[in-house]
N, C-alpha and C positions, 0 to 999 in steps of 0.2 A: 639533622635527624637524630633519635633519639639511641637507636641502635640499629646493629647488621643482622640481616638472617639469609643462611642462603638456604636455595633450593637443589637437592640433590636427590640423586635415584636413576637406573639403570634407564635405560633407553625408553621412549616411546609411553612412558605412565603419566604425561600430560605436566608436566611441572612448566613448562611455556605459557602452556596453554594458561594456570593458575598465574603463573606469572604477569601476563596479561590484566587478568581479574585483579589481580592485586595493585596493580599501575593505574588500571581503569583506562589502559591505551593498547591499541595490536602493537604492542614496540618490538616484539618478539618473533620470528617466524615461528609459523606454524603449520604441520603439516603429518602427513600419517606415516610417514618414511622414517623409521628410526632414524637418531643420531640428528638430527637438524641442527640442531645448537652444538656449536662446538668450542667459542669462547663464552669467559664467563660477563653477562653483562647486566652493569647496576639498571637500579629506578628507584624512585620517591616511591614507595608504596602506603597506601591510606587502607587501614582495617577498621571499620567502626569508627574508635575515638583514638586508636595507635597510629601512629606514624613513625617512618620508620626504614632507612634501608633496604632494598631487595636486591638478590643478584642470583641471576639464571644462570644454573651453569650445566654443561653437557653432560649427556648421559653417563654414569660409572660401568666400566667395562675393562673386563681382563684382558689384560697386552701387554707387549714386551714396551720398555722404556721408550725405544728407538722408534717403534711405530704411529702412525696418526693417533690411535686411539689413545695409545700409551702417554702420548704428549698432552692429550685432551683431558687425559685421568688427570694427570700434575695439576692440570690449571684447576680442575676440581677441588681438589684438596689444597692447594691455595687459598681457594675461597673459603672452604673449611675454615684452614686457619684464621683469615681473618676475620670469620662472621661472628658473632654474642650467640648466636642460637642457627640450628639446623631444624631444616624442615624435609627429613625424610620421606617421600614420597612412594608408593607403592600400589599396583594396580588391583584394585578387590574384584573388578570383571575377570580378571585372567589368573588370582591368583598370587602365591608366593615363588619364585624361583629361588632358585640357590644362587643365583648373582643377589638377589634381594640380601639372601642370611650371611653373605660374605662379607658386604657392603654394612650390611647392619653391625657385624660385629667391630669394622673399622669406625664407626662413628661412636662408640661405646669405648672403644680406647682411645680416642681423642679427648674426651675427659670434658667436651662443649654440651650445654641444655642440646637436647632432640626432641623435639614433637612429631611423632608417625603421623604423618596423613594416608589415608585411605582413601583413594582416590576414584573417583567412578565409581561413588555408591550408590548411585539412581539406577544403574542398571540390572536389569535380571540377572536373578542368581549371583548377586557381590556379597552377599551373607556371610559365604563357605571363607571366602578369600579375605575378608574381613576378619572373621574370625581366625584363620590362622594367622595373622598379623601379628597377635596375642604371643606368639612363637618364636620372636623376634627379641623379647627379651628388652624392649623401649618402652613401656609402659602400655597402657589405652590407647589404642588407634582413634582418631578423630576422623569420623566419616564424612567426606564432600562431596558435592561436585562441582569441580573448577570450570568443569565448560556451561552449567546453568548457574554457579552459584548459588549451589546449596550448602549448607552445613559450615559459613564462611563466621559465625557468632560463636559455634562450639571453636573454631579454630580461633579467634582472637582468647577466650580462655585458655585454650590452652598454653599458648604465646607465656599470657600474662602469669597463667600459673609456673611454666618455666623459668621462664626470667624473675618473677619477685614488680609487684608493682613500683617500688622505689627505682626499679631498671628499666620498666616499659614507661613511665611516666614522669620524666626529670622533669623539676621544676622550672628550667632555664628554657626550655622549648617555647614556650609565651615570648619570651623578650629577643629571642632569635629570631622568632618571622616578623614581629614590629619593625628590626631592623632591617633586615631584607628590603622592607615594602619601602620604608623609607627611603633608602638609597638606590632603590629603584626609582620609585616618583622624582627624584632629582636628577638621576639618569637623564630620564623622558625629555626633563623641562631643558635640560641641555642642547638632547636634540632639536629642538623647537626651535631652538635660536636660529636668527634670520640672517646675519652679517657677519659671515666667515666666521666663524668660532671655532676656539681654538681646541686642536685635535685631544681627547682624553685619553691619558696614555694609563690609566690605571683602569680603565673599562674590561673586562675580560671578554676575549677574542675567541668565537669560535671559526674551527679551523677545520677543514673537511682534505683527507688525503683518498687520490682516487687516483684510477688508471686501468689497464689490460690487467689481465689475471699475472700472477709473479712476478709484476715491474719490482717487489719489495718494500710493496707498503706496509706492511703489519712489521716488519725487520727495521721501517724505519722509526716509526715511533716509538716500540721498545727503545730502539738505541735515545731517541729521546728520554723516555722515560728512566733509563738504566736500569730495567729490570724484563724478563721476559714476561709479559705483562700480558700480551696479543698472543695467538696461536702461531704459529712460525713454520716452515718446511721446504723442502722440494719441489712436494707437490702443489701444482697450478690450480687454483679455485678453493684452497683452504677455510679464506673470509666468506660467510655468508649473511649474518648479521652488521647491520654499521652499529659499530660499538664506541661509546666516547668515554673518552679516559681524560683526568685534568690535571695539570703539573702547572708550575711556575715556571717563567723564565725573565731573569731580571727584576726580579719583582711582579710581573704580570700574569694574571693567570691566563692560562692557555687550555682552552676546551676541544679539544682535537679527535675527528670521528674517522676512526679505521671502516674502508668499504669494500665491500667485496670487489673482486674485478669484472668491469664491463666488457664484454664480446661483443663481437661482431651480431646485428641482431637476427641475423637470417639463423645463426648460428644457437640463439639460445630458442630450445627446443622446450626444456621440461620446464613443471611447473614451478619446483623449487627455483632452480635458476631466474626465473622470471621474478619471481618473490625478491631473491635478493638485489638484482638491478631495480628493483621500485622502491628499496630500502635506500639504495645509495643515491637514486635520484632524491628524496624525501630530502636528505644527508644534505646535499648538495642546495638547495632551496633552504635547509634553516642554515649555512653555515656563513661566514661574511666573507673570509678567504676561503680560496679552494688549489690546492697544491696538486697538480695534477703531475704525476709520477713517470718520467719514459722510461723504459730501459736503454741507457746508454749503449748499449752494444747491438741494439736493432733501433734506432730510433725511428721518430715519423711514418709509422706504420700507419695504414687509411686511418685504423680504427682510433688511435691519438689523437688523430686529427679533428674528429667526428667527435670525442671526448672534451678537446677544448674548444670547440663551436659550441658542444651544448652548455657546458660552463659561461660560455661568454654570452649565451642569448641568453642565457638566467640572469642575467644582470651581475653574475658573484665577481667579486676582484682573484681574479687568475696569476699564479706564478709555477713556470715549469722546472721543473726538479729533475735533473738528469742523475740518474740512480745505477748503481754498480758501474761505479767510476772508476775502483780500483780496477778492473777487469778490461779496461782501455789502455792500450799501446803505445798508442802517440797523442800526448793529448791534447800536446799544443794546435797540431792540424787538425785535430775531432774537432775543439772545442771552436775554430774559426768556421767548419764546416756548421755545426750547427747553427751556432748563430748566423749562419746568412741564411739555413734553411727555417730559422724559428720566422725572421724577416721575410721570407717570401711564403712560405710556406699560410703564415699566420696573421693576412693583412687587416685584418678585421680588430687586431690588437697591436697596433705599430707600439714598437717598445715593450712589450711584455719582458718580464724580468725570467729572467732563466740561469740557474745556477747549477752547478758539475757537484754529486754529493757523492757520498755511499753509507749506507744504509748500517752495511755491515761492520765496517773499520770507523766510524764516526765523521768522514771527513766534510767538510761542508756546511755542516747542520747551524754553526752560529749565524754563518754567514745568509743560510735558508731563512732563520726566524728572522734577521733582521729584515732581509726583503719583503718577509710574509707582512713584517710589521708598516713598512715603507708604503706596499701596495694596498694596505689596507687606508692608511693615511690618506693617500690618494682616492682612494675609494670614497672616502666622508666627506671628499673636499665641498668649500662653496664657496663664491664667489659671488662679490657683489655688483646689486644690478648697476649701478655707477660704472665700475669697471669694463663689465658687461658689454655698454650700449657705448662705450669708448672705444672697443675692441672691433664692433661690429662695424662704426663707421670706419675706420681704419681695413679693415678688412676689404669693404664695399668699394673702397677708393685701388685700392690696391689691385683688385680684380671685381669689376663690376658684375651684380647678378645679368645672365643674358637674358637680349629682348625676345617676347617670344607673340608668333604674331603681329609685331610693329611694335609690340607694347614693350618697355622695359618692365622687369620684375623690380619690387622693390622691398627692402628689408627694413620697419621701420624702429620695431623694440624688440630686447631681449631681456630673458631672466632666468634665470635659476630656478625650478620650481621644485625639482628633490635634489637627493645626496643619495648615495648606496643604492644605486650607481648615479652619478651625474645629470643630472637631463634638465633639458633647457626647450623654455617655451617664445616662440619667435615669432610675432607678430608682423607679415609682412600682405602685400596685393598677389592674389590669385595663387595659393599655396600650393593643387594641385597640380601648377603649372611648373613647379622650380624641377630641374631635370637631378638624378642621382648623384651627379658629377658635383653639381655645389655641395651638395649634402656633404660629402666627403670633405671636402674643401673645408666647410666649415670644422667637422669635428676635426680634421687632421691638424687644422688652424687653433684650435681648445688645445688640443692635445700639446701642440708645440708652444704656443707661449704663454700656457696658465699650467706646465710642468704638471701635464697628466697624463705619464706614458702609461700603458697596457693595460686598462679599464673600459669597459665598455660605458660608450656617450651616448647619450639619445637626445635627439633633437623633434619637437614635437614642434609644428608650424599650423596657423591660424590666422583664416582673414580677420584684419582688423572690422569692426563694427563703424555701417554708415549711420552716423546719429538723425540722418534724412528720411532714410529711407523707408516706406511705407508713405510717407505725407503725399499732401497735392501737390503740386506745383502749382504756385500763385501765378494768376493771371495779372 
């Protein structure tokens, strides 16, 4: 991208909403309840013929340091500093407040381009509150509206008029998405490959952290990150957006999506909350690993539980992360207790990898990314169908499918037919008829000697085709 702009302005004046318009996706809640947005979160935004950085950030509002809102302000002005240009926002239906001309005067001594937008100019009577905008002391208000998309051509000028065309228009932008696309289409043809191929460790991995409300997920990828990067607190239900932030590790890039915390669902009531649990489901679905966060000091609570069953029926490669480790007494007896409760508790994922972290002090975290990396390996795996239908009759020998109705069931071919996750197609007589108990047998049997613990297996089975059937029978 060519440069950064962020979106800022006091509560509830639609900058999500624009923010949306500018991504050309809902990425953003949205919603009529001040304050919705609380971290600040990027996108690719497409203006006409600019591209270009975007990043939402929460409403500006006066507060003491120590408080939520106070903390919310910081991440603000963060994004301040690191944006090329501000997109001041203010609401023409409702007016100017004096948070507006407060706010205005700090983005004027920050010394970055501003372009005022006027926001909700479609509506009656935005005239008055447009024209005191003028008051502000930023130049020309640029009038829009971000919920219809009006007045979004005067706002790419003015963009370009702040910035200087040589800054909204690098000449390197051409040869940067060529490359992209390229080494995407090579990606692709990688995955294609039919006969075990070998795992690509320079692929960038995305990474999704979820759990209960205050397990410490947003504490934990800061500590990744090394910077206060995520909003952070005491208070339980902070996250409401899943926000993805990207770092390197080991040379790898790491795409990593903080999510809000999921509740019990009898328990989530409003409609925001519901907003943000369909955000981290979203999360969860584009992500390939998913680190599912306990709290060490209450673990295996229903609702955990219910979080890595939905995990593992999504098909994502799962690893549990046992979080405020430091706050544990004895850890050598925790740490035996959990793992026999991850093993019984979690049979749907024998082997699942689970690692003792904290969030807060760093402990843990290399040892985290290597498993995430481990399980995800596991994840891509394939194997070939030679091996396959060598394993199968070995199997059959070992513990024969039962006969059912007089008849033996019989297992005749196997194969691989995806990766991400696993799943195999099994060609055997009367498929309806094989009982639950093989099933298990078989995948418990993948799992143990083709070295694929705590991934979820799918086994799809199908009658073989009679090449007869249909004809007469010759007299």
């Amino acid at each position: 991208m060519s440069f950064t702009v962020a979106i800022v302005g006091r509560p509830n004046v639609g900058k999500s909403t624009l923010f949306n318009r500018l991504v050309g996706k809902k990425l953003a809640l949205v919603d009529d309840t001040p304050g919705v947005t609380r971290d600040r979160r990027p996108g690719d935004a497409k203006l006409v013929d600019l591209r270009f950085t975007i990043i939402d950030t929460a409403g500006l509002e006066e507060a003491g340091a120590d408080t939520l809102e106070g903390r919310m302000r910081a991440q603000t002005e963060a994004a301040i500093d690191d944006a090329d240009l501000t997109l001041f926002v203010v609401d023409a239906k409702s007016g100017l407040t004096p948070l507006d001309k407060t706010f205005g005067e700090l983005l004027r001594r920050s010394g970055k381009p501003v372009v005022l937008v006027a926001n909700k100019s479609e509506a009656r009577g935005s005239d008055a509150g447009f024209y005191d905008a003028f008051t502000l002391g930023l130049g020309e208000p640029v009038p829009i509206s971000a919920e219809h998309g009006e007045g979004m051509i005067d706002l790419r000028d003015a963009i370009v008029e702040a910035l200087g065309e040589d800054r909204a228009f690098p000449e390197d932008d051409f040869e940067a998405e060529t490359n992209v696309d390229v080494s995407q289409s090579e990606v692709d043809a990688e995955d294609e490959a039919e006969e075990e191929p070998l795992y690509d460790e320079t692929k960038p991995l995305r990474v999704a952290i979820v759990g209960r409300p205050n397990a410490g997920k947003s504490t934990l990828i800061n500590r990744f990150l090394g910077e206060d990067r995520l909003l952070t607190g005491p208070e339980a239900g902070i996250t409401r957006d899943s926000i993805s932030v990207e770092w390197d590790w080991r040379g790898r890039t790491i795409k990593m999506f903080d999510t809000a915390g999921m509740r019990r669902k009898a328990r989530v009531q409003e409609k925001l909350e519901k907003l943000s649990v369909a955000d981290a489901l979203r999360a969860i679905r584009f992500a390939e690993t998913v680190v599912i966060v306990f709290d060490a000091t209450i673990p295996f609570e229903k609702q955990d539980l219910q979080i890595a069953d939905l995990v593992l029926r999504e098909g994502r490669a799962a690893v549990l992360a046992f979080n405020k480790w430091d706050l544990v007494e004895d850890p050598q007896a925790v740490l035996a207790d959990l793992r026999e409760k991850t093993e019984r508790l979690l049979p749907q994922a024998r082997g699942i990898r689970a690692v003792p972290i904290s969030g807060q002090t760093g402990y843990g975290l290399d040892k985290l990314m290597q498993n995430i990396i481990d399980t995800d390996r596991v994840w891509n795996k394939r194997i070939s169908t030679a091996r396959l239908n060598r394993w199968l009759d070995s199997v059959q020998i070992q513990h024969p499918p039962p006969a059912v109705s007089g008849r033996r069931l019989k297992l005749k071919y196997m194969t691989q037919v995806k990766a991400r996750p696993p799943a195999f197609m099994v060609s055997c007589t009367r498929p309806d008829a094989l009982p639950e108990s093989y099933v298990r047998y078989l995948i418990n049997g993948l799992r143990n000697d083709f070295q694929m613990p705590g991934v979820p297996i799918r086994i799809h089975f199908k009658a073989g085709e009679n090449p007869f059937e249909g004809r007469k029978r010759k007299r």
